[in-house]
LOPAKE-585757 format. One record per residue (C-alpha): residue number from 1; residue in one letter; x, y negated, z. Coordinates in Angstrom, 3 decimals, padded with zeros to 6 digits. Layout:
<pts>
PT  num  residuo         x         y         z
PT  NUM        A         X         Y         Z
...
</pts>
This chain:
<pts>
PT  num  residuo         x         y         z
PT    1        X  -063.622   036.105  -019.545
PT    2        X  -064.116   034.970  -023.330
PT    3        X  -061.099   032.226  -022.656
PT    4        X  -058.711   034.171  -021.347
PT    5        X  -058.667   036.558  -024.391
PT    6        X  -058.682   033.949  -026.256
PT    7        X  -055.986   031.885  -025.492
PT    8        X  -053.776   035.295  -025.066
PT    9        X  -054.415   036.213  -028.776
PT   10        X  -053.528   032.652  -029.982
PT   11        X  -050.366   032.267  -028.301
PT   12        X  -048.580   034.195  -030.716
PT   13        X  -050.102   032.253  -033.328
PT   14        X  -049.838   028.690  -031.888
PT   15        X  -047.066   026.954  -034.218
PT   16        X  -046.103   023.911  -031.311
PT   17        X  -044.111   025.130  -028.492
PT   18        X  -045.116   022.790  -026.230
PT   19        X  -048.700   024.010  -026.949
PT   20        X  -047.958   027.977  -026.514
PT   21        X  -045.868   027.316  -023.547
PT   22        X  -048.667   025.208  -021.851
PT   23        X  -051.385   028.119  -023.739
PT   24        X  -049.339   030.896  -021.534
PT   25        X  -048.865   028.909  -018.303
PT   26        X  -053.160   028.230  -018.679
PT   27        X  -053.144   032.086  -018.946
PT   28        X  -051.416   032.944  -016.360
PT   29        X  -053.551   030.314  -014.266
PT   30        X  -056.487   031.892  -015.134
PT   31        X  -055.435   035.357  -013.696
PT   32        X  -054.863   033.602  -010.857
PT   33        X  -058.265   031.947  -010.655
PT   34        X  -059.407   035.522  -011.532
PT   35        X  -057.922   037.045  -008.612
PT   36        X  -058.848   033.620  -006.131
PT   37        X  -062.600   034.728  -006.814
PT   38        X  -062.479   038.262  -005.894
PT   39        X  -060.273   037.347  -002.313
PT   40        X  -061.720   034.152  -001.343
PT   41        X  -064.003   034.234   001.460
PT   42        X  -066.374   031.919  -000.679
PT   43        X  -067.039   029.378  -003.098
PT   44        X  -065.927   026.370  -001.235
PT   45        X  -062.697   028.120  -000.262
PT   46        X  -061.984   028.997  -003.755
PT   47        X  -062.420   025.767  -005.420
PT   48        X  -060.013   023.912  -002.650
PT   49        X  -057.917   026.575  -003.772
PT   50        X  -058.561   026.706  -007.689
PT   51        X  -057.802   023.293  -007.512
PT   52        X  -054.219   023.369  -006.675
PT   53        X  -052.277   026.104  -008.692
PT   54        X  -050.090   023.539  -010.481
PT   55        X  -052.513   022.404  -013.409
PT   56        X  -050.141   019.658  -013.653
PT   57        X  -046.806   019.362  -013.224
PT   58        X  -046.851   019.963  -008.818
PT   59        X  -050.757   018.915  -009.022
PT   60        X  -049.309   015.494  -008.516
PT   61        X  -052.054   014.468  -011.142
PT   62        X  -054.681   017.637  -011.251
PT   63        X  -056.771   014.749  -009.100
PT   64        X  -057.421   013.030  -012.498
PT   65        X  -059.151   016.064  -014.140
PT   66        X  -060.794   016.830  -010.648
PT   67        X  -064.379   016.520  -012.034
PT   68        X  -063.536   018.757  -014.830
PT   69        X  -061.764   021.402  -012.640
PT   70        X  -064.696   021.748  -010.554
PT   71        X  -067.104   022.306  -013.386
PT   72        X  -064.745   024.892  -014.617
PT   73        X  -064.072   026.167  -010.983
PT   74        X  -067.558   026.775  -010.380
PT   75        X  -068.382   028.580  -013.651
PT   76        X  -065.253   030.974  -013.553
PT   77        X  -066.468   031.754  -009.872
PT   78        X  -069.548   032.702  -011.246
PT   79        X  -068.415   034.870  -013.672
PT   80        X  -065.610   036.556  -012.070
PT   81        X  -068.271   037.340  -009.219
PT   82        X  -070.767   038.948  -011.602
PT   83        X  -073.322   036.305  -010.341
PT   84        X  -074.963   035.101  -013.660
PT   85        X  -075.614   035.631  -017.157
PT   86        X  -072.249   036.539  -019.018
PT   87        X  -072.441   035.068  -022.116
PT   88        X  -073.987   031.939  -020.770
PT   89        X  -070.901   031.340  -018.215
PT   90        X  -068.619   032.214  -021.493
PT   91        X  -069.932   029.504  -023.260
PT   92        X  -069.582   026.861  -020.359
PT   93        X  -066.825   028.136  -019.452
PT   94        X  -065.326   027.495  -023.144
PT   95        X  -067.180   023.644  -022.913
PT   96        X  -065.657   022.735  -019.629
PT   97        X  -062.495   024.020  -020.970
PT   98        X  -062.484   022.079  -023.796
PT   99        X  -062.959   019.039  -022.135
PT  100        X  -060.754   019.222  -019.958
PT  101        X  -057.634   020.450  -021.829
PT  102        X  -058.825   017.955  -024.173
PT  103        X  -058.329   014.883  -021.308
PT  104        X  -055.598   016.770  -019.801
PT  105        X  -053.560   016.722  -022.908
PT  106        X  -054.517   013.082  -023.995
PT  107        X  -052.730   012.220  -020.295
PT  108        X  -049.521   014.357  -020.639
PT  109        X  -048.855   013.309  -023.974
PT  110        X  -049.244   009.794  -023.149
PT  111        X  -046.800   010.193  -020.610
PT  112        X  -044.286   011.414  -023.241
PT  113        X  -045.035   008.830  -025.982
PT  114        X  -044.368   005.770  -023.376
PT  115        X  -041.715   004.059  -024.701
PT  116        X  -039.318   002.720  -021.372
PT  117        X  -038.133  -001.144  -021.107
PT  118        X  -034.582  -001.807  -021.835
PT  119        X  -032.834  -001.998  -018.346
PT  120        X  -035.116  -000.013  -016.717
</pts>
């Protein structure tokens, strides 16, 4: 998968640590959703799956990039099962990626910039 080589060769480049620590946790989520489509039974079983491997911090907010996920569920499925056009999956694979780390990143960062009230 395109992706996953390339977010493992720009790790070691990435200058933020918050961005290559979250770049190697995606990696290593990946893999996972690598192996998920070779052992699950099928696609529905996978995505219930592929949706919960801690995308967020204990998935207590991977329901806000649930549209997302599944676009990106479905297309790694694809790919990892050989069913499809390669290249093709690659590239929307790489779109649905980008939108969603895109969101996904626009929501935890948020979360750090809030500013609490005094007293609270």
């Amino acid at each position: 998968m395109q992706l996953l080589e390339a977010l493992e060769n720009a790790v070691g480049r990435e200058e933020s640590v918050f961005r290559a620590q979250l770049m190697r946790e995606d990696i290593g989520r990946l893999r996972r959703l690598e192996e998920l489509a070779q052992s699950a039974g099928n696609h529905e079983e996978f995505v219930k799956q592929g949706l919960y491997i801690g995308w967020t911090p204990d998935d207590l907010r991977t329901h806000e990039f649930k549209d997302e996920l599944e676009l990106l569920l479905d297309a790694v499925y694809l790919r990892c099962r050989g069913e499809g056009d390669a290249g093709e999956l690659d590239r929307r694979i790489d779109e649905v990626w980008r939108v969603f780390d895109a969101k996904r990143l626009e929501r935890l960062v948020g979360c750090l910039t809030r500013v609490p009230k005094p007293g609270l």
